[in-house]
N, C-alpha and C positions, 0 to 999 in steps of 0.2 A: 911456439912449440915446433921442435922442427917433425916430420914425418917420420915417422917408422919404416927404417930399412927396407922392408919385405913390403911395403905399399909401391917405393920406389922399383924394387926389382919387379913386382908384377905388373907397374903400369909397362914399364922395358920388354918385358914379357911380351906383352898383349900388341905392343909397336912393330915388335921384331916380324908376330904372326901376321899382326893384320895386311905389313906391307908386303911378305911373302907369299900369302895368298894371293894378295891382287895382281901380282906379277908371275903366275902360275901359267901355262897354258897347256892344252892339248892339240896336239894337231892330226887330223884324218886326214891322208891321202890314197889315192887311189893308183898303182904302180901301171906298169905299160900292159899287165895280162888283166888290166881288170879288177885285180882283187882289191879290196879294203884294208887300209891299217890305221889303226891306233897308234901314238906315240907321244913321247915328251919331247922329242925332238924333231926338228924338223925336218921333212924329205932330202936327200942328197940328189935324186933324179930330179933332174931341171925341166923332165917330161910329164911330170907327176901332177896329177891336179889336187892341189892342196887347201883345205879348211882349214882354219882354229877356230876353239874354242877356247876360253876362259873358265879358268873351275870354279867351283863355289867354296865354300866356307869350308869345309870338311878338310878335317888335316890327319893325314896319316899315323897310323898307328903302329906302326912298324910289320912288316912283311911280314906275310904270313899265306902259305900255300895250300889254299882252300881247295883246289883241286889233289892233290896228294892227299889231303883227310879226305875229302869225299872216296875216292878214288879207294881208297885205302877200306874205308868204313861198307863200303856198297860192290867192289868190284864187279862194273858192268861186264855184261858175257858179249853186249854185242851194242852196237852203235845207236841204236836206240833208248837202251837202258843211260847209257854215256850222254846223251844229247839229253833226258830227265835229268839230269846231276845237272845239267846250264841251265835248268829250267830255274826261277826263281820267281818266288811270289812277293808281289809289291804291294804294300800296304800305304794307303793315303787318308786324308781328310774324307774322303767318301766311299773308303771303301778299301777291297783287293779285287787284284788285277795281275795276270802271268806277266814274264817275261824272260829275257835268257842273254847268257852271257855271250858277247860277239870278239871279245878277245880276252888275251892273258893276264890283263892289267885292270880289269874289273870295270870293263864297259859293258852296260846292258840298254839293251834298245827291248823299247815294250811301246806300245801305242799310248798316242796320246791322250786319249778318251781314259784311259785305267788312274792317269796322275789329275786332269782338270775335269772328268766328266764328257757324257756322249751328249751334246749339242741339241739331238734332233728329244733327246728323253727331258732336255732341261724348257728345250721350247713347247714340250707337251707339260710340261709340270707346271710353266707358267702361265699355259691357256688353262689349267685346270685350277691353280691360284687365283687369277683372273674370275671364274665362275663362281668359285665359291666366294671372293672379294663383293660379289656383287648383288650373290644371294642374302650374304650378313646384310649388305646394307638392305634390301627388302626387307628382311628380318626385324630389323630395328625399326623401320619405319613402322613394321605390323606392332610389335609390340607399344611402341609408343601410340600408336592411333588407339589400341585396346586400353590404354592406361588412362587415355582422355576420356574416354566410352566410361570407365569406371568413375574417374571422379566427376564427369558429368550426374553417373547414377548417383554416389556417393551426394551431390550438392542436393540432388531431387529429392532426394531421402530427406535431407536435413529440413528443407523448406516445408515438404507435407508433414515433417514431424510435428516442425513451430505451427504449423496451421492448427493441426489438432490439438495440442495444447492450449493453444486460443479459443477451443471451442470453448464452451460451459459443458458439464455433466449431464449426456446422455445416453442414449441409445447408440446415436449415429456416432456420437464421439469412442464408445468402446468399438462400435463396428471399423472406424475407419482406423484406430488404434489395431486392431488384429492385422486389417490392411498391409498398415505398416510393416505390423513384426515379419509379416510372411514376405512382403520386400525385400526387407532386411536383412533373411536369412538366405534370401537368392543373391542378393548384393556380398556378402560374405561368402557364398561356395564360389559365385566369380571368381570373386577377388583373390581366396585359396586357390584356385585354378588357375589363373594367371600366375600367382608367383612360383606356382611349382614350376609351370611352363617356362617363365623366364629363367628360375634356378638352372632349370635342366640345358636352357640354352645358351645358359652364361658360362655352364661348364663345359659345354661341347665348344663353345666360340673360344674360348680362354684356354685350352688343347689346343685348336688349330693354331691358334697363334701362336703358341708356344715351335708348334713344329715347324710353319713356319719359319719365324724365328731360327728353327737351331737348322735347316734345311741354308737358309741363308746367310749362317754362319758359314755351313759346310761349303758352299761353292765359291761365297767369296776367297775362303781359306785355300780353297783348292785352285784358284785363279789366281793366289799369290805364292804358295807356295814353293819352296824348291830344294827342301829335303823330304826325303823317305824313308821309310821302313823298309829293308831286304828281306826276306827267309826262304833261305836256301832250301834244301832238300832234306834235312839231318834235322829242321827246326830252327838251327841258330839263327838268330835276328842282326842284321848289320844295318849301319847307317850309309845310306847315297844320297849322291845332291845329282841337282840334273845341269848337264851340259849345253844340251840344245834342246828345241821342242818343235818339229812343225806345221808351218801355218798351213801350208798344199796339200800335208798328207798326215793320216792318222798316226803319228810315232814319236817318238820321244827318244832321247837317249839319258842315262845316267851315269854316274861314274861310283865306284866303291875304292878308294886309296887304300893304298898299302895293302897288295894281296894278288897273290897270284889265281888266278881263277880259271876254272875250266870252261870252253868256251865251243863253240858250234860254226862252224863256216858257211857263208855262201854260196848256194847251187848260182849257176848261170840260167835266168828262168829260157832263154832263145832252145837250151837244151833238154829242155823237159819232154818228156812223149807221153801221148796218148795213152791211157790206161795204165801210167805209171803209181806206183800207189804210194801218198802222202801222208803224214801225221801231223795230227795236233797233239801237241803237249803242253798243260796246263794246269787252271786253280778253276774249272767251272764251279760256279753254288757253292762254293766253299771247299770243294772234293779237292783235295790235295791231290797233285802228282799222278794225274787222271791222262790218261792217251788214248785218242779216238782215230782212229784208219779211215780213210777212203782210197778214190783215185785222181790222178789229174784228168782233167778232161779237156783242156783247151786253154785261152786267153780269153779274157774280159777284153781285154785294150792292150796296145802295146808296154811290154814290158811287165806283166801283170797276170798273178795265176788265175785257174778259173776253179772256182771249190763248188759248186752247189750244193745249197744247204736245207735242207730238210726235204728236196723233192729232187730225181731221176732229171736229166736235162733231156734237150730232144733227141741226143743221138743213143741213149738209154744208159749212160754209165750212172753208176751206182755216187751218191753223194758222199762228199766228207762229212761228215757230221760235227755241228762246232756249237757247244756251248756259248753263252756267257761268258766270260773267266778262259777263254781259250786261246792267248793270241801268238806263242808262236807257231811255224812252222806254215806250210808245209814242206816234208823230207821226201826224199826219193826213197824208194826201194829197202833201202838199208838204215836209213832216218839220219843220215850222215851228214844232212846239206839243206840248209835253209831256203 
């Protein structure tokens, strides 16, 4: 039998995609002032330091200028409200997590931690795994030493039963017959006692494991992963794949094809001052499109802001305050510059 047309045209189909994606690229360069670009093509300045990247799976959809509906739907008054419309919430295998767009072609850089998980919360999950790993197994050894304790009791029942049975009718034999029953009936609340005990612990052990279980779904998935869920600022949900991810520092980058996007620039951190005042804009606890103010107060390290978080530093400026779910920014003054 020969094959069905339309089997042929869609295996052609799925050849034509596969091969065009795997021959896609991105390239990041960085021009003689500094700045960051995005592009499909690559640098003309021979002075330029240039990346690629290879894209993922995700195939365009045909164009469509996300920044014009936003823009159109919310018109910001002022550069802050502008820089929430590039804020976008990322949704993964474990969760959401902010981030924002860094050019007009639909690149979003967001930390690394929001797409595979925060390292230092996975190595306390596992010490805490670990304990409870090890309290089951006491558990089960209690309960099995309790269960030999009872059919120990159980067998001594059985023997001083056949004993008195073997008496002849007497006195002693009704006496040691009451004996018994009154044994018997402490041997049976045990034993009710026990299996409640075990029911109760078979259903708290058979919970954990479950969550376990779906815990260990979650970060394998999230450790292989490399699409995501977008949503913008309006709700709507788009699909991104990620570009890079990396290893030195908490960040990631993603990409959304086909779409022109609104997007937020780079401050130069060497230009930041003293008592400059910064923002976070983000997805903390779930708070949608939430902005929290401080000020800058200084560098951590070279090339690096300094935000203090939840307590006044020693020179006494006032903290930024940053959620969970908070990860980009911080803006200067005007919220205009990453």
């Amino acid at each position: 039998m020969k094959p069905p047309i339309y089997s042929i045209g869609l295996i052609f189909l799925l050849i034509l995609l596969l091969f065009g994606v795997s021959a896609a690229k991105i390239y990041q360069y960085q021009d003689t002032d500094g700045n960051w670009h995005f592009t499909d093509t690559p640098s003309e300045d021979s002075a330029a330091r240039v990346k690629t990247f290879r894209q993922g799976t995700s195939r365009p959809a045909g164009r469509q200028n996300l920044k014009d509906l936003l823009y159109k739907h919310y018109r910001p008054s002022n550069a802050i409200k502008a820089a929430a419309i590039a804020t976008v919430t990322i949704k993964s295998s474990i969760g959401l997590g902010s981030g924002f767009f860094v050019s007009s072609n639909g690149h979003i850089l967001t930390n690394r931690h929001v797409l595979r998980g925060d390292e230092k919360r996975f190595q306390a999950t596992e010490r805490a795994i670990g304990d409870m790993d090890r309290r089951i197994e006491t558990l089960e050894r209690h309960f099995q030493d309790k269960k030999q304790r009872l059919d120990s009791f159980r067998e001594h029942l059985d023997a001083y039963k056949k004993n008195i049975e073997e008496m002849a009718d007497s006195p002693a034999k009704k006496r040691e017959m009451r004996r018994y029953t009154i044994e018997r009936e402490r041997y049976e609340a045990c034993k009710a006692g026990f299996q409640t005990e075990k029911a109760a612990y078979e259903s708290r052990r058979n919970d954990y494991e479950d969550r376990k279980m779906a815990y260990r779904f979650k970060t394998t998935t999230a450790a292989l992963s490399r699409n995501f869920t977008v949503i913008l600022k309006n709700g709507d949900e788009l699909n991104a794949y990620l570009l890079d991810i990396s290893q030195a520092h908490d960040l990631a980058l993603l990409k959304i094809d086909g779409c022109r996007t609104p997007h937020v620039s780079f401050a130069d951190p060497d230009q930041g001052c003293h008592g400059e005042q910064v923002y976070a804009i983000g997805s903390p606890a779930g708070l949608h499109d939430s902005v929290s103010k401080g000020i800058f107060s200084g560098f951590e390290s070279k090339k690096e802001w300094k935000c203090r978080n939840g307590r006044r530093n020693p020179k006494g400026s006032s903290p930024c305050q940053r959620r969970p779910g908070f990860h980009n920014g911080p803006g200067d003054s005007t919220g205009s510059r990453l």
